[in-house]
N, C-alpha and C positions, 0 to 999 in steps of 0.2 A: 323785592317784588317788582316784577316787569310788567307795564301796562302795554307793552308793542313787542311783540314777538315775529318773528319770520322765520319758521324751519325749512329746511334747506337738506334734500336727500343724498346730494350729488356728492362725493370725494369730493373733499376740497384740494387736493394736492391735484387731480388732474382739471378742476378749476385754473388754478393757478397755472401751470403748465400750456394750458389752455392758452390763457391770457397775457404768458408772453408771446405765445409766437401768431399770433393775429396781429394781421396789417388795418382791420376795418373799424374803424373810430366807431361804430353801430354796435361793432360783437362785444367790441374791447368796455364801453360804457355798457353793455348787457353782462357781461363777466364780472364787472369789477363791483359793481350792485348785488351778483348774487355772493361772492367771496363776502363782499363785505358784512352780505344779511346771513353768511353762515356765522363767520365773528362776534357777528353782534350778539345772534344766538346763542354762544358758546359762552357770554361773559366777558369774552375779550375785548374791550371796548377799545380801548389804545389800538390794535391793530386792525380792527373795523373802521375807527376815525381816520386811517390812513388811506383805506381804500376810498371812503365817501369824499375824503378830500380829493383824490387825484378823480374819482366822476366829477367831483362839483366842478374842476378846471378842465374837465373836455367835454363837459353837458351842455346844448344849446343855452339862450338866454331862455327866459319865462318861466313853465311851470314847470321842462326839467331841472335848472338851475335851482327853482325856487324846494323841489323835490329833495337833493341833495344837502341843500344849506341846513334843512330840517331834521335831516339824518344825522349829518355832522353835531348841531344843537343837542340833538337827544342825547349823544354820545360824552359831548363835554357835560351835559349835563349828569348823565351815571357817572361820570369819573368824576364828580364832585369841584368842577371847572366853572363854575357860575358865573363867572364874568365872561368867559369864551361861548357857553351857552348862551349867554343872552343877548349877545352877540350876534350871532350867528342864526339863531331863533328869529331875532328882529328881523334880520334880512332877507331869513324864510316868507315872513311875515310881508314883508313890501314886495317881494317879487311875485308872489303868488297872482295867475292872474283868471281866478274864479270862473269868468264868463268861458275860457276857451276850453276846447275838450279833451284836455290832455290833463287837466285840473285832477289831482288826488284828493279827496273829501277827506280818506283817513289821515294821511298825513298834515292836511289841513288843519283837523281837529285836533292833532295830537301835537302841532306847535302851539295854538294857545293853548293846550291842556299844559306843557311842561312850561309856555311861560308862565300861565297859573300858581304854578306851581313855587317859580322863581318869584315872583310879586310878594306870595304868601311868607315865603321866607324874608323877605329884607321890610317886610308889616308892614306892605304897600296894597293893603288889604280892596278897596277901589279899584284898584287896578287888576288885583288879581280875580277881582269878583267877574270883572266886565270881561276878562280872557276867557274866564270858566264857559259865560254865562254865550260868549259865542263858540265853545267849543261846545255845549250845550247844542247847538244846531245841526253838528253833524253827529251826533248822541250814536244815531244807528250805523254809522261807518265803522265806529269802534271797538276793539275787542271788548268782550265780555269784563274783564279783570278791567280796562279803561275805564268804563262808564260807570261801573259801581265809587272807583276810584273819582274820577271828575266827580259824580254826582256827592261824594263825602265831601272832595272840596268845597264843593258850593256850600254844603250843611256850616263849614267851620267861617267860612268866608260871613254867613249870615248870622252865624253865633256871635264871631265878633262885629258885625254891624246890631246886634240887637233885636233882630230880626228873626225871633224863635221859631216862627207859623212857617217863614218859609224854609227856616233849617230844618226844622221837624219833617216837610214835603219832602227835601231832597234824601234826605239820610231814610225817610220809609223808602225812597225810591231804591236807593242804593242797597238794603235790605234787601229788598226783593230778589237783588242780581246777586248777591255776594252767597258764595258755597256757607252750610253751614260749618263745615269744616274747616273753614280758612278764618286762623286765630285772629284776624282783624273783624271779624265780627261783633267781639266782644266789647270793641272799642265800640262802634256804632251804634249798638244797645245803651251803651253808657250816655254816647252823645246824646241819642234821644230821652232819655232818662232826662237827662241834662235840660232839653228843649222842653218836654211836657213838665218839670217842676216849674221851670222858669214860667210857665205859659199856668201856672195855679192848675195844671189839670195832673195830679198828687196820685190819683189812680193809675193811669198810665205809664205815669215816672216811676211808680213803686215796678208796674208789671213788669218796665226794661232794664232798670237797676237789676233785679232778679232773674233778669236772664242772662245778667253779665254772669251771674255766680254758675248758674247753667253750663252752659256752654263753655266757662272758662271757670274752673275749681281752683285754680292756682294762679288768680290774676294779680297781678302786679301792685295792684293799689287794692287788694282787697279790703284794707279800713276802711278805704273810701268807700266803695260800695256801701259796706254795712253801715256807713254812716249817711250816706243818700235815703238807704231801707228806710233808718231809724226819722230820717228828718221827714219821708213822706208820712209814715205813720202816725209821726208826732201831728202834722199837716189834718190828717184824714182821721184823726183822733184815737187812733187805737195805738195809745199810751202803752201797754203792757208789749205789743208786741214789737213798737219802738225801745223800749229798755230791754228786751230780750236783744236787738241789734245792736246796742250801745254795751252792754253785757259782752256780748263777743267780742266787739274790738278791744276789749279790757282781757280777755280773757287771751286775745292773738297779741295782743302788747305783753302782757305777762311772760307770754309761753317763748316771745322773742327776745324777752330783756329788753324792750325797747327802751332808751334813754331820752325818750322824743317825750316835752309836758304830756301831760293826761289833765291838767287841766280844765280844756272845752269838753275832754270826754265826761268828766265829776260833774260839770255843770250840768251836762243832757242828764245823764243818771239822778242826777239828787231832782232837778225838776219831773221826770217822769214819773217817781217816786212821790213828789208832791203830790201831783195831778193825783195817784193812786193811790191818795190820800193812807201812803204809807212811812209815816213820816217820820217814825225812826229808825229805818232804813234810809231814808233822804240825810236824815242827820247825820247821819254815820256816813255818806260820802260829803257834807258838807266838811265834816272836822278833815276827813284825808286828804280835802280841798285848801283847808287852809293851814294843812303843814306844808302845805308847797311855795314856794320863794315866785312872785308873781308882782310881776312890776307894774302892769297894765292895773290905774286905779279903778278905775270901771269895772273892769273883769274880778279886782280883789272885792269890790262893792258888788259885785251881782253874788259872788260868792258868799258873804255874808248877808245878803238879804235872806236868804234861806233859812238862817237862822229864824228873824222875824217871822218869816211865812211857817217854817215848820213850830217853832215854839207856839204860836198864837192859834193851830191846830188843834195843839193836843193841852190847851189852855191854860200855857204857861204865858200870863201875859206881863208879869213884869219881867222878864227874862228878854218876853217878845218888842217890848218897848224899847229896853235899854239896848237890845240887839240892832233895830232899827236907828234908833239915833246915832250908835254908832257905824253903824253904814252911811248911813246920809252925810256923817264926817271924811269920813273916804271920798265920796262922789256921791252927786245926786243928781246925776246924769250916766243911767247904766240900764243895760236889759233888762226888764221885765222887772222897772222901777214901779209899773202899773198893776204888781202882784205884791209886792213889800208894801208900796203908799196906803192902800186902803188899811191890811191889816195892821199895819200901825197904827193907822187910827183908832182901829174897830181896838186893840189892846190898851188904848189910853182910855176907852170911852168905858171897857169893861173894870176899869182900872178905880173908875170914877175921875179920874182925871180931866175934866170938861174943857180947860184953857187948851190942852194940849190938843183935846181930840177937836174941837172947833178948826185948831193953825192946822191939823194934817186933812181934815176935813176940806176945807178952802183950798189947800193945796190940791187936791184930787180936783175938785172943780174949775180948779184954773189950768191943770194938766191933762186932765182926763175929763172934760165934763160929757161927755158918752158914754163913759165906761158903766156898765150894769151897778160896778160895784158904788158907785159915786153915789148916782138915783138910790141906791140903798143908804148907805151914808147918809143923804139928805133927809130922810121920813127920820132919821134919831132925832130924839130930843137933847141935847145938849146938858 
């Protein structure tokens, strides 16, 4: 995808032709500028960078010198020459001389845009923010395909500073510019996706997740999507239509033989399944959970906390007790330990067991003393 384009009507062979038999240093730098913006046009980048090189060495000094240094950069930069880029970009960069009137704004723009771009690659993220963020200034000199483009950079630059409100700005902005038919759209839906979970607002993250699958039916990380779907729902509380999107990724992992754990997928499924207080369905992904070879003790312990929490449901509570202690022996340090601790207790206390349910009682209040379930716990009589 090309952010800087120059079409060029003219035969290039009487270009060329042209341009050897001129004696005038004026025609010869106007000739070798346009050959070169047909090349460059064409894909040929290697024989465009030959041209710009031989203007950069007969272009006066300042903003034509600084004009071609720019051209050259862009060029090492498509042929995947990053050091010669950046190079050559830089010197684009100190030559330029703003105030005079022969200043190009596009070209201007479009050297910090590719050093942007270069920064972003070598995770000199700072740096590449503060190129964006002055190529940013010349926003309206740039092609159409530019500025959607700079303005995603910006979005990933403040993704990775933490910064979701103002990634979330630029990438709506870049939305607005980009065709809907141009398959990188799909991508910017996701980012934002990405921006509004991060930022708690689970509505809007659902709405652009779901437009990735839109606009793009055969996206590349489709699990992922379904699993953004299924985390906003889980988020926004609509449990059933979260397991309908934890469902398909089981059901697209099947259909692929994927050899990839399913693991985190059993955990989403058997907890959704809780919540929908359907709990021997929850069961039944907890056991396919724990025929699986699973190193992580944390994750084997949140796995068998299910147990506790589904057993103590459907009022099995010595089943639910001895399920729980033996999790707590795994780890007792593990997700959604705030969903096992109480019912543990609550299965010793139905148990009659009062020493036991007292220790997991005090333990919820010394872990949890917020949690709804605790203040419940406390009105028991021991």
């Amino acid at each position: 995808m090309l952010p800087y384009r120059r079409l060029i009507c003219m035969d290039v062979g009487k270009l060329e032709q042209k341009l050897k038999s001129t004696k005038k240093p004026a025609e010869e730098l106007e000739l070798l500028d346009e050959v070169a913006a047909h090349y460059y046009d064409h894909e040929e980048y290697e024989t465009a960078l030959d041209y710009y090189r031989r203007a950069e060495e007969l272009a006066p000094s300042g903003n034509s010198r600084a004009y071609y240094l720019g051209q050259r950069g862009i060029c090492h930069y498509l042929l995947h020459q990053d050091k010669e880029a950046h190079q050559a970009l830089e010197s684009a960069r100190e030559t330029f001389q703003v105030e005079n009137k022969d200043f190009d704004p596009e070209l201007y723009g479009l050297v910090y845009y590719f050093l942007g771009s270069l920064y972003e690659y070598s995770d000199r993220t700072e740096d590449s923010l503060q190129c964006r963020l002055e190529s940013l200034n010349y926003l309206k000199h740039l092609h159409r395909e530019a500025q959607w483009m700079l303005l995603a950079g910006l979005s990933r630059n403040y993704e990775e500073e933490g910064q979701f409100r103002e990634a979330a700005k630029f990438n709506t902005q870049a939305i607005s510019l980009i065709s809907d038919n141009d398959p990188e759209v799909a991508y910017i839906f996701e980012s934002l996706g990405f921006n509004h979970y991060e930022l708690a607002e689970y509505d809007k993250a659902l709405e652009y997740f779901s437009q990735v699958l839109e606009v793009a039916p055969d996206f590349e990380r489709k699990d992922d999507i379904y699993f953004n779907i299924g985390l906003c729902n889980q988020r926004l509380r609509n449990f059933q239509t979260a397991l309908d999107s934890y469902l398909k990724i089981l059901e697209l992992k099947e259909l692929k033989r994927s050899t990839e754990s399913r693991c985190w997928l059993y955990i989403e499924i058997m907890h959704c399944y809780y919540l929908l207080k359907r709990h021997k369905e929850s069961l039944e992904y907890v056991e396919r959970a724990l025929e699986l070879s699973v190193e992580d003790k944390e994750e084997r312990a949140e796995i068998h906390s299910y147990l506790t929490n589904n057993y103590h449901a459907l009022g099995r509570f010595e089943e639910a007790a001895k399920a729980g202690e033996e999790t707590l022996a795994i780890s007792d340090q593990f997700h959604n330990l705030e969903i096992m601790l109480p019912n543990l207790a609550m299965s010793h206390y139905h148990l009659g067991e009062n020493k036991k349910f007292r220790f997991y009682r005090d333990q919820c209040n010394r872990d949890f003393p917020n949690l709804s379930w605790t203040k419940q716990l406390n009105k028991l009589e021991a």
